[in-house]
BAGUGU-155060 format. One record per residue: x, y, z of N, C-alpha, C in turn. Coordinates in steps of 0.05 Angstrom, whole numbers, padded with zeros to 5 digits, always signed. Layout:
REM BAGUGU-155060
XYZXYZXYZ...
END
This chain:
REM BAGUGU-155060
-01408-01593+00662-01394-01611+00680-01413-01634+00688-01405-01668+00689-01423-01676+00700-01429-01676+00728-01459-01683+00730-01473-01685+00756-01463-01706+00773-01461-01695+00799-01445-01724+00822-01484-01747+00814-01463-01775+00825-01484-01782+00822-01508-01782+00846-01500-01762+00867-01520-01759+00886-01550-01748+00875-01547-01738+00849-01564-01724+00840-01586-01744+00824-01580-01772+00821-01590-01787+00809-01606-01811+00831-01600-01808+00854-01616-01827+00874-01644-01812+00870-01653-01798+00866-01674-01783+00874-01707-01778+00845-01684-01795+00818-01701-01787+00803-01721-01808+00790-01724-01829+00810-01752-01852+00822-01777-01821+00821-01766-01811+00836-01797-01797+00850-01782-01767+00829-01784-01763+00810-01784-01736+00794-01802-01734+00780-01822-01751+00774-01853-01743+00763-01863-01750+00780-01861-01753+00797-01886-01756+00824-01895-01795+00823-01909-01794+00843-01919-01826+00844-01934-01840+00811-01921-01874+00816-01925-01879+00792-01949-01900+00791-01956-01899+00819-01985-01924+00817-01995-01931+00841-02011-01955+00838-02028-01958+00872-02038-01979+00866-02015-01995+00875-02013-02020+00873-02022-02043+00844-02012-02034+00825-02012-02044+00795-01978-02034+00774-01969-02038+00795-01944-02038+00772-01929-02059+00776-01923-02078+00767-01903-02101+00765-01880-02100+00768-01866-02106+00789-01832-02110+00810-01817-02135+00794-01826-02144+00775-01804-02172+00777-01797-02162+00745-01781-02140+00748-01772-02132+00726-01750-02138+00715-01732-02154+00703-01707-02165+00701-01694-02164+00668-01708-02150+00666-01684-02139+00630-01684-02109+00625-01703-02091+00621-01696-02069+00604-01684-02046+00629-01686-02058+00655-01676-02034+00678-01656-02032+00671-01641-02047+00659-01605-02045+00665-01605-02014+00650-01625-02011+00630-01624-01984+00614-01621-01957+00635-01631-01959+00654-01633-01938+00678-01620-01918+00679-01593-01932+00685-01574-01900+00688-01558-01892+00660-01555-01907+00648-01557-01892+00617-01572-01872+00610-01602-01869+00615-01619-01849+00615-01620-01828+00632-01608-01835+00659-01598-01809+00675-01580-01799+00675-01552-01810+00667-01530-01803+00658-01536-01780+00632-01549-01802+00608-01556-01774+00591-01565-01747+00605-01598-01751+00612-01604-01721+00622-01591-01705+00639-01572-01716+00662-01559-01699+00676-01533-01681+00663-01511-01703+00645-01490-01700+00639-01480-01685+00611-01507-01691+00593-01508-01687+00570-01526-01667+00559-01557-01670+00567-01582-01645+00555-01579-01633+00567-01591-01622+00600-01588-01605+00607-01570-01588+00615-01542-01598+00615-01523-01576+00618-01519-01561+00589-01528-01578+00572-01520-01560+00543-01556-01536+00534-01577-01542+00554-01585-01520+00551-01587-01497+00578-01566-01502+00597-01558-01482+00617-01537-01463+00602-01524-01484+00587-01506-01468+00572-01506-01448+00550-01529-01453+00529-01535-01444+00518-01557-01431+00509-01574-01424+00522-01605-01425+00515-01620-01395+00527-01599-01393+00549-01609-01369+00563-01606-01339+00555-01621-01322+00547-01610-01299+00544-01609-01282+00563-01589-01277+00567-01591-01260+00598-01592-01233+00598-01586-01213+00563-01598-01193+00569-01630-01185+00574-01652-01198+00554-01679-01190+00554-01690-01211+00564-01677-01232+00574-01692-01252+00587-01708-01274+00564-01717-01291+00577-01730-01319+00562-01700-01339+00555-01718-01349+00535-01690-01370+00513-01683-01364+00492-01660-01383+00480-01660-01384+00462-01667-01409+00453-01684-01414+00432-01687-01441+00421-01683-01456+00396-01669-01430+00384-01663-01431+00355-01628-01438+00354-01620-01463+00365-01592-01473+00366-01576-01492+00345-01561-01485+00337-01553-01506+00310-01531-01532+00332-01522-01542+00324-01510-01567+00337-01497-01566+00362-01467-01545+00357-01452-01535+00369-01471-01513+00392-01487-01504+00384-01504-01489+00410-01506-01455+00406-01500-01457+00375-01492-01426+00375-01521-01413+00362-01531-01399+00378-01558-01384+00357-01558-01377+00338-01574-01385+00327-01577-01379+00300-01610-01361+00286-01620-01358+00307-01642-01342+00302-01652-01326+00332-01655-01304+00333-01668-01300+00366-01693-01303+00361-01717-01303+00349-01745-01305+00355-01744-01323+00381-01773-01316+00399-01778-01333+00417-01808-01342+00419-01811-01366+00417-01836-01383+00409-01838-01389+00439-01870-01382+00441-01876-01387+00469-01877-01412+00480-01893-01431+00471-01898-01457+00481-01869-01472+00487-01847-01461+00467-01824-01470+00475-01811-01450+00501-01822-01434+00503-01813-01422+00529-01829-01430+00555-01853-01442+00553-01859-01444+00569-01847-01477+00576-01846-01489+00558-01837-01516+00563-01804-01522+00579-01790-01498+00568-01771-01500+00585-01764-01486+00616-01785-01463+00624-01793-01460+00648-01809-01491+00669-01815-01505+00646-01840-01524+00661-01816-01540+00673-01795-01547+00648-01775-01568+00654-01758-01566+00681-01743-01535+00677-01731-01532+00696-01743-01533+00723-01773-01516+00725-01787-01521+00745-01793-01550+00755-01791-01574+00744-01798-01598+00746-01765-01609+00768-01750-01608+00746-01715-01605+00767-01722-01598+00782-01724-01576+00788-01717-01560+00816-01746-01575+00838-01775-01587+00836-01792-01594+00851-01780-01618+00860-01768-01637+00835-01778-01665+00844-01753-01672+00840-01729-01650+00832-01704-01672+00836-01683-01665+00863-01679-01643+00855-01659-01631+00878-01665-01599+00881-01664-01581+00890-01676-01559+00902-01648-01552+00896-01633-01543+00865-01610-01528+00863-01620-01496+00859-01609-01475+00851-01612-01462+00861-01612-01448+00828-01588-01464+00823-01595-01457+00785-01609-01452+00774-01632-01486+00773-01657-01487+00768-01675-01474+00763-01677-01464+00784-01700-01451+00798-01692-01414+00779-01665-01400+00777-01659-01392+00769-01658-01382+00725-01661-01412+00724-01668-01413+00702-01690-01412+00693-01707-01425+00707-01739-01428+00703-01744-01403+00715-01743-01381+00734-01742-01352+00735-01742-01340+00712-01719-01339+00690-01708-01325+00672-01735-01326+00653-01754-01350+00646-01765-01351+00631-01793-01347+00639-01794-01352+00664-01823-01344+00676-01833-01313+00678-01806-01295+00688-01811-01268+00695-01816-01260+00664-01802-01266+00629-01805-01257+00613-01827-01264+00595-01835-01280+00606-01864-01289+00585-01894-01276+00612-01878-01271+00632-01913-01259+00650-01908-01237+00643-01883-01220+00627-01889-01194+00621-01897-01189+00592-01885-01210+00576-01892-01201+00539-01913-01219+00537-01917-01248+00547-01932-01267+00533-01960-01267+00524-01977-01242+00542-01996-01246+00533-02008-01221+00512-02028-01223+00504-02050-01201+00497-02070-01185+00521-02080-01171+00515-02089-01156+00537-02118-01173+00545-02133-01187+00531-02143-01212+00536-02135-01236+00556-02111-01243+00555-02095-01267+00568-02096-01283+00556-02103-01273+00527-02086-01309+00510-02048-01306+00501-02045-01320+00506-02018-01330+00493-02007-01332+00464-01990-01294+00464-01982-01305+00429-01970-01329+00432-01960-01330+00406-01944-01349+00388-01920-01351+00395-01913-01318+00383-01882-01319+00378-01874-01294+00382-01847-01288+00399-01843-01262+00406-01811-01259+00391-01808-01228+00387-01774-01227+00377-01770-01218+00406-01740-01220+00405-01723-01226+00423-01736-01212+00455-01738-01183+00445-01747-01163+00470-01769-01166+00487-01790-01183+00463-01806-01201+00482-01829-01182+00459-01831-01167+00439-01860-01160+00429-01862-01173+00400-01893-01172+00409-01907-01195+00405-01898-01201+00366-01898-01223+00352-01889-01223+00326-01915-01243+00314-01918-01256+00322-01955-01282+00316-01973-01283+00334-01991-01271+00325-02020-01269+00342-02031-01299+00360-02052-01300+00377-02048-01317+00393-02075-01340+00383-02059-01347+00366-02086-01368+00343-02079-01395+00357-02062-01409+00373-02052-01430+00382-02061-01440+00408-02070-01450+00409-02084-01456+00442-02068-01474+00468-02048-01480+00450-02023-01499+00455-02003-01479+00474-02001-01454+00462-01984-01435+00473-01997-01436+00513-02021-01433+00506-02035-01428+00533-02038-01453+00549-02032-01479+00541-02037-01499+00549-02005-01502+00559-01991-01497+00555-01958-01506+00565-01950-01479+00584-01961-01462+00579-01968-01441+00597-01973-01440+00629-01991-01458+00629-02006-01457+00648-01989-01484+00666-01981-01504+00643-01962-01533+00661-01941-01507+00679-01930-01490+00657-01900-01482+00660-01905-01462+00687-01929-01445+00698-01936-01428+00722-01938-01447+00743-01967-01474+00738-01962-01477+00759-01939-01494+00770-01916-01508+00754-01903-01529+00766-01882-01496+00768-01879-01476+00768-01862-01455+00776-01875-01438+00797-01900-01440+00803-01912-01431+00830-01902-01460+00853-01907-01478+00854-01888-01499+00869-01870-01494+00871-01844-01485+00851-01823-01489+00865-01815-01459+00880-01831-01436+00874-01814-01408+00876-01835-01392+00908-01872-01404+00907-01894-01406+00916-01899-01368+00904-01890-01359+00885-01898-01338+00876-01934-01338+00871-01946-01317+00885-01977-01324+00879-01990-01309+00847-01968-01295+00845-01975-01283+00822-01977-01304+00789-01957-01322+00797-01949-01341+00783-01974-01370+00782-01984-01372+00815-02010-01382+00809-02031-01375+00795-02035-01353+00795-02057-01333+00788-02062-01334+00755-02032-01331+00744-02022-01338+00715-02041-01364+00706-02033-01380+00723-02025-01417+00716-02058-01423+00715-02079-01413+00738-02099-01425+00734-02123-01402+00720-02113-01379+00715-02131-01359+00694-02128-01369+00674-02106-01381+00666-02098-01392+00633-02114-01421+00640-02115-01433+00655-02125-01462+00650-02157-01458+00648-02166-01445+00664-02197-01435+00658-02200-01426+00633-02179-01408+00622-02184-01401+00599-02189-01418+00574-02167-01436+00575-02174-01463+00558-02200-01474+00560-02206-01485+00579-02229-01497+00587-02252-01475+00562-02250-01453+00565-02272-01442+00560-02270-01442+00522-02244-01442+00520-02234-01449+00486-02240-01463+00474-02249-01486+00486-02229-01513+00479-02258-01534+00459-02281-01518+00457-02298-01526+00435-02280-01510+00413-02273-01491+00415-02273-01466+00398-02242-01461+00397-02215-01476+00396-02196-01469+00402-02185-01444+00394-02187-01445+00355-02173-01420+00342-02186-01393+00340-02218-01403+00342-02236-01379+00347-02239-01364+00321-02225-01333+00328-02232-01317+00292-02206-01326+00283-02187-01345+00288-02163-01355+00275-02161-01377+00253-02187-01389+00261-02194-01404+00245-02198-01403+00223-02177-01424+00196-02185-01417+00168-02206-01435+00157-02219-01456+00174-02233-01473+00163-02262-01465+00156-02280-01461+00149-02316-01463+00146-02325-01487+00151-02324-01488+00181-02331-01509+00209-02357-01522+00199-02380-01507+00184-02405-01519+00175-02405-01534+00154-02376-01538+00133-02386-01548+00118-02371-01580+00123-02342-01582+00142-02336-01608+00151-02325-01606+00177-02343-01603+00194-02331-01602+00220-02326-01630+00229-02292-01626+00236-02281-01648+00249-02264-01631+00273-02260-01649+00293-02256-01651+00314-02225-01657+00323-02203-01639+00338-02184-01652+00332-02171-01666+00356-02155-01690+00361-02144-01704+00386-02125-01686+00399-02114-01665+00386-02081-01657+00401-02096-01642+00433-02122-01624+00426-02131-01613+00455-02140-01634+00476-02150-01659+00469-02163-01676+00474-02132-01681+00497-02116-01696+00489-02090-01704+00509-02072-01682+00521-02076-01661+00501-02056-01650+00512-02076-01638+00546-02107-01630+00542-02110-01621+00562-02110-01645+00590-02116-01681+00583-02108-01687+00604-02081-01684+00611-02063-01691+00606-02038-01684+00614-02037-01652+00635-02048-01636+00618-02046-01613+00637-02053-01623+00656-02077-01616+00672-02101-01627+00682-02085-01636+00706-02067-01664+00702-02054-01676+00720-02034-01665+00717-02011-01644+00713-01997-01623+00720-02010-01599+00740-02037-01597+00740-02053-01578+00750-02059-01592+00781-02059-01615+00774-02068-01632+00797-02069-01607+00834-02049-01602+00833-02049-01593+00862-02058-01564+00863-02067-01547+00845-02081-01527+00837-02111-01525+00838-02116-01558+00836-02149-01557+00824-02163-01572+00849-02185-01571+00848-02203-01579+00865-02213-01607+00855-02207-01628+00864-02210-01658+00857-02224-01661+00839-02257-01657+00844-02283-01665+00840-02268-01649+00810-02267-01618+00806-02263-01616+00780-02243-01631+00767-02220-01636+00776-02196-01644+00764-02210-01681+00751-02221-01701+00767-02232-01726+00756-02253-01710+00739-02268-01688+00736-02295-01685+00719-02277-01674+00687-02258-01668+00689-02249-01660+00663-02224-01686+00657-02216-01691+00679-02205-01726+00664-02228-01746+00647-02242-01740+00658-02261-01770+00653-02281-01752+00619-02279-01730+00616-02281-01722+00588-02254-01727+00571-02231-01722+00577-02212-01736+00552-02204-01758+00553-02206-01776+00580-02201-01801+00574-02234-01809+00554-02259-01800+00562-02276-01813+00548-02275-01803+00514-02255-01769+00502-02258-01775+00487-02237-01780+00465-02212-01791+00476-02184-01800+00462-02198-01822+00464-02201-01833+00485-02208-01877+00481-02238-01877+00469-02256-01860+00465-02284-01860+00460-02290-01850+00429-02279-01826+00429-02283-01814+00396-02255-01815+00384-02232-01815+00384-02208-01820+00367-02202-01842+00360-02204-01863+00385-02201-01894+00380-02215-01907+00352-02206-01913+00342-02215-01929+00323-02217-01961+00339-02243-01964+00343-02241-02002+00362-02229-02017+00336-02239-02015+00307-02238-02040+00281-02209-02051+00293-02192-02024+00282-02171-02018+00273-02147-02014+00296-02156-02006+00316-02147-02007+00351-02127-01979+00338-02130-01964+00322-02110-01945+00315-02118-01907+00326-02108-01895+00332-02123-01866+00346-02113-01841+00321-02141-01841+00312-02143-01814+00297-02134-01789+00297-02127-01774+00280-02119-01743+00286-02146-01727+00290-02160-01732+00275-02189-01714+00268-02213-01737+00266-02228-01732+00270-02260-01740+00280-02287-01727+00275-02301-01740+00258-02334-01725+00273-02339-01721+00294-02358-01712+00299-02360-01701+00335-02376-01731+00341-02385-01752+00321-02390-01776+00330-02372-01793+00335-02354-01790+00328-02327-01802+00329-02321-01818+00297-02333-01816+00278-02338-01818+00249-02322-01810+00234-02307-01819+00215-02290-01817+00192-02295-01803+00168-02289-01782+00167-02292-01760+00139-02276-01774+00113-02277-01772+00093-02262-01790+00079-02248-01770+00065-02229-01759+00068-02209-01736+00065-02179-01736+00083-02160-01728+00070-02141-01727+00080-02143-01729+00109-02152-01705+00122-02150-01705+00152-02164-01719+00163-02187-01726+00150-02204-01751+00167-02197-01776+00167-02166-01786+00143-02153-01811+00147-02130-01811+00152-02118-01786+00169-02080-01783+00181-02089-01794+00201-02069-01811+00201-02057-01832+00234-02030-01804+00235-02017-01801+00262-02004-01791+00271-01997-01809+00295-01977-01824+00291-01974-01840+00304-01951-01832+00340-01941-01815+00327-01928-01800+00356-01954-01791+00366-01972-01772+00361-01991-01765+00366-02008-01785+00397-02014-01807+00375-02024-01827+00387-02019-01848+00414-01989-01847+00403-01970-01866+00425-01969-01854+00456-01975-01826+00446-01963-01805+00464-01991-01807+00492-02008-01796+00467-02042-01806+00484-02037-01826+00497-02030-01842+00490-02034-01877+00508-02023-01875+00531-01989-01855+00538-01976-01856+00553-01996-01841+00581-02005-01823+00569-02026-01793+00575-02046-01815+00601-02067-01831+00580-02079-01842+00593-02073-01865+00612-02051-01884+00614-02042-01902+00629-02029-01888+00656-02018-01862+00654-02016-01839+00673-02045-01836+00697-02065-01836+00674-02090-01827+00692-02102-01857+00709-02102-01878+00698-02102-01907+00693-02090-01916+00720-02068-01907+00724-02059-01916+00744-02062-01902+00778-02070-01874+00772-02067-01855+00790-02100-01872+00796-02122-01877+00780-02148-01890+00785-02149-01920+00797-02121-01938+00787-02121-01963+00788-02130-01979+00777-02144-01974+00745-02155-01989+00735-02135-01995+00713-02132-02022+00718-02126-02038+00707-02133-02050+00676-02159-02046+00665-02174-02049+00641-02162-02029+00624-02166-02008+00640-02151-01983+00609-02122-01991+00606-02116-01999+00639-02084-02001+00630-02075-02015+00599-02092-02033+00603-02091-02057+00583-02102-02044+00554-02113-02033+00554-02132-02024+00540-02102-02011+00519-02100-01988+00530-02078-01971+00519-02054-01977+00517-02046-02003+00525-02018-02012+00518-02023-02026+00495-02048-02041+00491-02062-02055+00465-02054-02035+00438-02060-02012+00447-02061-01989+00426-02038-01984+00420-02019-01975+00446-01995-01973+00429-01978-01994+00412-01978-02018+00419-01971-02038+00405-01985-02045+00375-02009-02037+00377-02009-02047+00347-02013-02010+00336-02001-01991+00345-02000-01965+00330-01968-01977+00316-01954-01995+00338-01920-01997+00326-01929-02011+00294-01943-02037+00297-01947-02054+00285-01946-02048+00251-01970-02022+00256-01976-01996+00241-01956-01983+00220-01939-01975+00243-01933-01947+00241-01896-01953+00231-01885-01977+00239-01858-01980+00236-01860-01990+00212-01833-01972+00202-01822-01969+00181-01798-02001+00177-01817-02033+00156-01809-02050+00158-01775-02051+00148-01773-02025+00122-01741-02022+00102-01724-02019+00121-01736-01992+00137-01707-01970+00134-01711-01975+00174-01729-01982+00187-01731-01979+00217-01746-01954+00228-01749-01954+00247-01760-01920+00251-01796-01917+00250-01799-01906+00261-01825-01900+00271-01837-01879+00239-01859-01882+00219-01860-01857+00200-01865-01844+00220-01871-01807+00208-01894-01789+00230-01909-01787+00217-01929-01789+00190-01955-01784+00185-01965-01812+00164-01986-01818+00168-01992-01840+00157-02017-01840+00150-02036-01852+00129-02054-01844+00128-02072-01881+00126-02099-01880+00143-02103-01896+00156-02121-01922+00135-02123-01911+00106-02134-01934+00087-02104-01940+00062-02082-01926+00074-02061-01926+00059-02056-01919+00036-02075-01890+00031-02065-01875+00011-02047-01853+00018-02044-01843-00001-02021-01817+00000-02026-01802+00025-02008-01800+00040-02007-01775+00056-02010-01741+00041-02017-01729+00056-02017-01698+00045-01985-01687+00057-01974-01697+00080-01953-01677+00089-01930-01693+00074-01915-01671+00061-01892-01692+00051-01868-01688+00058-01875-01689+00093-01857-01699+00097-01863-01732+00127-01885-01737+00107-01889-01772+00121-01875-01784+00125-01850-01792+00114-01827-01804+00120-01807-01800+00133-01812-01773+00156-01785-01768+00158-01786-01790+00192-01771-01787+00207-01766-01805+00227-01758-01781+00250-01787-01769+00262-01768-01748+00281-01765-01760+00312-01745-01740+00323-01736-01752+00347-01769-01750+00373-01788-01727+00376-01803-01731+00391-01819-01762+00394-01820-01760+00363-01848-01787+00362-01826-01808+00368-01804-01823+00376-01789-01833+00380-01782-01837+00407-01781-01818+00431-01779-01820+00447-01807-01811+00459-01826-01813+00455-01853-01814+00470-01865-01848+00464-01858-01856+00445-01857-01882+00444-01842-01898+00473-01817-01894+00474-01801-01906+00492-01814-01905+00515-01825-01868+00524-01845-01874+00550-01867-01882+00545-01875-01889+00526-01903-01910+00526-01890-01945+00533-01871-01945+00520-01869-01973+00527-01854-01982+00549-01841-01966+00562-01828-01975+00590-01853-01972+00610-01874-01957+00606-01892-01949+00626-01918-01969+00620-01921-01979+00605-01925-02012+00593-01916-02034+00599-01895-02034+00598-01878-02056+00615-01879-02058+00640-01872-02022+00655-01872-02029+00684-01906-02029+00698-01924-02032+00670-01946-02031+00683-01965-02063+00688-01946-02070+00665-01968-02096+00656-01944-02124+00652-01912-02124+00652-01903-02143+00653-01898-02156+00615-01910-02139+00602-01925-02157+00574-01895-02153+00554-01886-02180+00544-01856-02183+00547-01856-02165+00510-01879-02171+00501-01874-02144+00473-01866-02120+00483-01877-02109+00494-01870-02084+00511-01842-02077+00512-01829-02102+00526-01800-02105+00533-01786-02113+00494-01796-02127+00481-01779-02129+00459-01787-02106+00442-01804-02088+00434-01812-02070+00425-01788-02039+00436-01783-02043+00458-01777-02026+00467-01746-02022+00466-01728-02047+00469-01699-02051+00458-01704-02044+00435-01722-02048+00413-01715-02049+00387-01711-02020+00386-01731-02000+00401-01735-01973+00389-01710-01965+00406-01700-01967+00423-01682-01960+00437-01657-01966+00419-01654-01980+00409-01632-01982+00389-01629-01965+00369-01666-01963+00355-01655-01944+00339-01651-01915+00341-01656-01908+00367-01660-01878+00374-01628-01879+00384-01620-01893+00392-01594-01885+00411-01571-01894+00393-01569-01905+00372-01550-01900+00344-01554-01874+00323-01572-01858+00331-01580-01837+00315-01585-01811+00319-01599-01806+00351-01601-01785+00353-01586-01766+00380-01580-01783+00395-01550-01768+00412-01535-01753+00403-01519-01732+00417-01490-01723+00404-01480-01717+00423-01463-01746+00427-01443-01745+00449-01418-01721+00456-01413-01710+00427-01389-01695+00425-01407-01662+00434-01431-01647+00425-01434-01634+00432-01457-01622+00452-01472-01651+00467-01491-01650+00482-01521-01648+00469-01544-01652+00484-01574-01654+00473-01574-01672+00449-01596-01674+00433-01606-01691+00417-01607-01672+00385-01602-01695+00368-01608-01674+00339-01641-01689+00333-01664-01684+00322-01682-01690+00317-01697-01694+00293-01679-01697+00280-01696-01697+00241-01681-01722+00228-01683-01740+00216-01676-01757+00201-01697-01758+00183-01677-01771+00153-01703-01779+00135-01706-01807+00132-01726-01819+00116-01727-01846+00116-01706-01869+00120-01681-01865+00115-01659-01879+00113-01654-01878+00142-01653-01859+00163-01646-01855+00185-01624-01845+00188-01618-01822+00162-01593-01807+00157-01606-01771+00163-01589-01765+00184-01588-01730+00194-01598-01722+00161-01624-01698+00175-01629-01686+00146-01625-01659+00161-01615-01645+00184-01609-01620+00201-01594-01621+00224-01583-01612+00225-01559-01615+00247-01568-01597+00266-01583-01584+00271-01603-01565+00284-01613-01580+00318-01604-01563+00343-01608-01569+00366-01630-01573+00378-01647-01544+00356-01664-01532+00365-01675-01501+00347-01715-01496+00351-01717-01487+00328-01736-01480+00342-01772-01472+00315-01790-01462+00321-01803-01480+00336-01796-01514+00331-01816-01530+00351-01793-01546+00367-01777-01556+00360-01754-01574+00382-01746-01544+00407-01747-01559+00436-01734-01537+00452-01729-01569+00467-01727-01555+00501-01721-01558+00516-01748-01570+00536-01757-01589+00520-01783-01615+00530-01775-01641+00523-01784-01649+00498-01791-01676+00495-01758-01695+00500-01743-01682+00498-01707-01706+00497-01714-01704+00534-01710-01678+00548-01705-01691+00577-01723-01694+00589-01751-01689+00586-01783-01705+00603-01780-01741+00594-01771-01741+00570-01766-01771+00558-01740-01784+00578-01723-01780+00579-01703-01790+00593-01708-01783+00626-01720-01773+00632-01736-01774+00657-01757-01800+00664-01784-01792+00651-01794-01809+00657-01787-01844+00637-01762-01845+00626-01757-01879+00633-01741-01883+00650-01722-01868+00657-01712-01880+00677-01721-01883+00706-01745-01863+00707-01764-01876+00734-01781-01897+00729-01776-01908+00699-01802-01924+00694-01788-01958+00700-01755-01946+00686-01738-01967+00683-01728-01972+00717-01726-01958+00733-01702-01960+00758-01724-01984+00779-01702-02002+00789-01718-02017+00795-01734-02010+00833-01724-01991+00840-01734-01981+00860-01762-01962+00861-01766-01953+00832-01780-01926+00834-01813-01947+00842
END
């Protein structure tokens, strides 16, 4: 059913504050986008994963949804369970205190603090339905969305047990996070050790999800290591483009992985750091990282067919993944919050035409008006290659955190 629109005055402030004193008011084109983007997330995503997603005998989700919403696989992949505890928990802090919410994000919190871990406290992979265990906990990602998904669910529920979760797992990372896969690892680290960006952003982002958990002095001492080493060792200055893999000098291996651009990857970082950028007030990175995402587009857009590629390789030889061409829905809409949060940061009118353009092509393609949420796979043409809701990596994150934070980025009050 849709949401009254009382439920939409409020979602200015649903990621929390957006600056201190550096965001630009004389915004007069891409706001009108506003409630289009809240209309979607209220009316359209999230009621179709209230509707479908929950299993209410053994608890958690389901994430394995074909169009219509009908399961089609029960495995349950943690990181996607924790992402949709984080979500709901996010609703229920910063939009309205329903009761659902909070209820939902329950369903998935109580079943992953009882199957999710090892007797260690790392975070498998992947559980079948009942919750035991099916992929060992080689992913460090599992533990990193983990820890968003406890503490923004110790906020809304103030369960202490649930804190306890949120910041044992964030220490735990910390202590990983030279060493993520550990004995998981298939590489022989001595003979090309490279370095990879996904821990690098993903742990600021935590970090500032942890924010009201952590003790300042630490919370700026482990910001100011991934902003120094996404903008410091991934950045490419020549090329203004951000690496997947790195020397620990920040140096170029001349091998597949030492020349993939990942350009969702990248766009995403930028958003990551203009987040921290602003909470600091500096102004220079702002600039800095909107620089980046604009010429990652420059890069990275596909001139034929439209569309963002996802893997690219950075002296323009062959990619290794083949599927470089496909056009997925994440790297698509983390773009959009890079560039509305660009716009509302810096005024810079590419920003604003960059951002209609991608907006056009995401919103002729990946909606489904008739049966709710987003489909996420196209191939180069920008023709459905899965009609699929949802799987081992699409859940219940990147379509409604994306339609969240633009329309607080877009609304001209927030």
């Amino acid at each position: 059913m849709p949401v009254s629109a009382r439920y939409y005055t409020s979602i200015s402030c649903l990621f929390g504050d957006i600056g201190f004193g550096i965001i630009v008011t004389n915004m007069t084109n891409i706001e009108r986008y506003a409630n289009l983007y809240k209309n979607e997330l209220f009316e359209n995503v999230i009621p179709f994963w209230e509707r479908h997603s929950i299993d209410t005998e053994y608890g958690g989700y389901f994430t394995c949804l074909d169009r219509e919403g009908n399961v089609y696989d029960t495995d349950k992949f943690v990181w996607l369970q924790a992402r949709q505890v984080w979500m709901f928990s996010i609703l229920y802090n910063r939009c309205e205190k329903r009761s659902q919410w909070l209820d939902v994000a329950t369903c998935g919190a109580e079943f992953l603090a009882r199957y999710g871990t090892d007797e260690a406290g790392n975070w498998y992979f992947a559980l079948d339905r009942q919750g035991r265990p099916l992929i060992q906990p080689y992913n460090i990602f599992s533990d990193c969305f983990a820890a968003m998904a406890f503490g923004q669910y110790w906020l809304a529920c103030g369960d202490q047990n649930a804190k306890e979760i949120a910041l044992g797992t964030y220490r735990h990372i910390l202590r990983r996070k030279d060493n993520p896969k550990g004995r998981y690892s298939k590489v022989v680290a001595e003979t090309r050790p490279l370095k990879s960006l996904a821990l690098s952003m993903i742990l600021a982002n935590l970090s500032l999800e942890m924010e009201e958990l952590l003790d300042g002095k630490e919370l700026d001492a482990v910001l100011d290591v991934c902003v120094g080493e996404v903008m410091g060792l991934f950045l490419d200055e020549d090329l203004n483009l951000v690496f997947e893999n790195v020397s620990a000098d920040g140096s170029h291996s001349d091998c597949f992985d030492g020349r993939l651009i990942n350009p969702g990857h990248g766009i995403e970082a930028m958003w990551f750091v203009m987040d921290i950028a602003r909470r600091r007030n500096d102004r220079e990175l702002i600039d800095k990282a909107v620089d980046v995402v604009l010429d990652t587009l420059n890069f990275a857009w596909d001139d034929e067919y439209g569309g963002i590629f996802y893997f690219l390789d950075a002296d323009g030889k062959p990619p290794l993944q083949l599927e470089w061409d496909q056009k997925l829905w994440w790297v698509h809409l983390e773009t959009l919050v890079a560039l509305a949060m660009g716009y509302r940061s810096t005024g810079r009118d590419r920003c604003r035409q960059w951002f209609e353009t991608i907006h056009e092509y995401v919103w002729d393609r990946y909606p489904d008006p008739e049966y709710g949420e987003w489909l996420g796979y196209l191939n180069r043409r920008g023709e459905r290659l899965m009609e699929l809701k949802g799987g081992k990596w699409k859940g219940c994150f990147h379509v409604p955190r994306a339609l969240c934070l633009c329309a607080r980025e877009l609304s001209e009050d927030s």
